[in-house]
C-alpha positions in Angstrom: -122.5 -85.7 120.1 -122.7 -81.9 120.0 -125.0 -79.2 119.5 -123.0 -78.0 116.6 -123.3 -81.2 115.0 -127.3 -80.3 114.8 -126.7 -77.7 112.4 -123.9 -78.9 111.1 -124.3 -79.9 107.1 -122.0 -82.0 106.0 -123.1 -84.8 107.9 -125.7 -87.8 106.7 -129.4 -87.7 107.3 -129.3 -90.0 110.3 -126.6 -88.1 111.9 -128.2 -84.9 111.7 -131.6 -86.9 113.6 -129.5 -88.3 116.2 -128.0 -84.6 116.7 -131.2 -82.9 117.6 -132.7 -86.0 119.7 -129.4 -86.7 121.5 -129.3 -87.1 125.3 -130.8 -88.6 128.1 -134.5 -87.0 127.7 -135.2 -85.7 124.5 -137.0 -88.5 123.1 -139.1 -89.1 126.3 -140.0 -85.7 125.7 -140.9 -86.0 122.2 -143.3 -89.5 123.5 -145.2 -87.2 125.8 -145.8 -84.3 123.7 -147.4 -86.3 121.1 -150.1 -86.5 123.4 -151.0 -82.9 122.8 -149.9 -79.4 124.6 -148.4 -80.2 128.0 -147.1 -77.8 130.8 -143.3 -77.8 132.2 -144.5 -78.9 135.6 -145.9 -82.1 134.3 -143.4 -83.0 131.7 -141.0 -83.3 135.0 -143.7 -85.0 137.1 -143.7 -87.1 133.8 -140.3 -87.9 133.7 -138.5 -89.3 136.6 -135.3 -87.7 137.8 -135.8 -84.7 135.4 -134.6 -81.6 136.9 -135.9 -78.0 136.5 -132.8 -77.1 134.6 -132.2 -79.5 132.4 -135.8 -79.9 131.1 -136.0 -75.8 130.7 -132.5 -76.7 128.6 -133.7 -79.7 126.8 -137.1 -77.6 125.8 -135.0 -74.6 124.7 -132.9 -76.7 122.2 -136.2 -78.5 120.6 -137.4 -75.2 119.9 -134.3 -73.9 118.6 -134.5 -77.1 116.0 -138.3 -76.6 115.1 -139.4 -79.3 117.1 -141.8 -77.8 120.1 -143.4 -74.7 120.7 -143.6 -72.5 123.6 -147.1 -70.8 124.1 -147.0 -68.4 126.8 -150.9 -67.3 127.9 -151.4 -64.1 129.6 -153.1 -65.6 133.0 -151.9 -64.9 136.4 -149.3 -66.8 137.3 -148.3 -67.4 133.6 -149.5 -70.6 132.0 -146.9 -71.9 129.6 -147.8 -75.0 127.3 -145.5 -76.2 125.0 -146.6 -78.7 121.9 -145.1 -80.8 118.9 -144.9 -78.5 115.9 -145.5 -80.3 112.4 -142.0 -80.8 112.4 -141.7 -81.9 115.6 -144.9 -84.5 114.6 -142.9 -85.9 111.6 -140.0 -86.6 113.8 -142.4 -88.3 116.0 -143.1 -90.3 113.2 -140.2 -91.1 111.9 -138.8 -92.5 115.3 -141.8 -95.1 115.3 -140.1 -97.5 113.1 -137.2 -97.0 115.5 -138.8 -97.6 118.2 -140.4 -100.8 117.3 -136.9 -102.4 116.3 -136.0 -101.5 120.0 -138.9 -103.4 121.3 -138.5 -106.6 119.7 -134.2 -106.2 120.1 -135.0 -106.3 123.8 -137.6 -109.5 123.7 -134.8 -110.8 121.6 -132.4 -110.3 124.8 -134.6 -111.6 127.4 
């Protein structure tokens, strides 16, 4: 799925979810940052096989859709946290249901 598909909206309700959590990391990251503010360098200690680039990517787009914020605190080096906004929470939310079908679909296959 694309990034345009995100924004797109002429699409249903569970399309346009999909669009902003689609990908290999996004919805690890969303499971970690409901833990509270969290800094880059842990997210990709976190998150096994993560690189730099694609987490700085993967960040950038859930802030683009109103899911994270970036807080930037003026300390030498420069601490950045980012953090579930509400929106980002609700998502969060939403995907619990989800995620609980997933659990017992894979004690179904074993």
């Amino acid at each position: 799925m694309t990034r345009s598909r995100a924004r797109d909206t002429d699409v249903c309700g569970v399309t346009a979810a999909i669009a902003v959590i689609d990908g290999k990391w996004k919805t690890a990251l969303l499971w970690l940052l409901e833990s509270g503010p969290i800094r880059p360098g842990e997210l990709r200690r976190r998150v096994p096989g993560l690189t730099e680039k694609v987490l700085t990517q993967a960040l950038r787009e859930m802030e683009a859709d109103g899911l994270v914020d970036r807080e930037v605190h003026p300390v030498k080096p420069l601490k950045t946290e980012y953090r579930l906004t509400p929106f980002g929470q609700e998502l969060a939310d939403a995907l619990g249901p989800l995620s609980d079908w997933g659990h017992r679909r894979l004690e179904k296959l074993s």
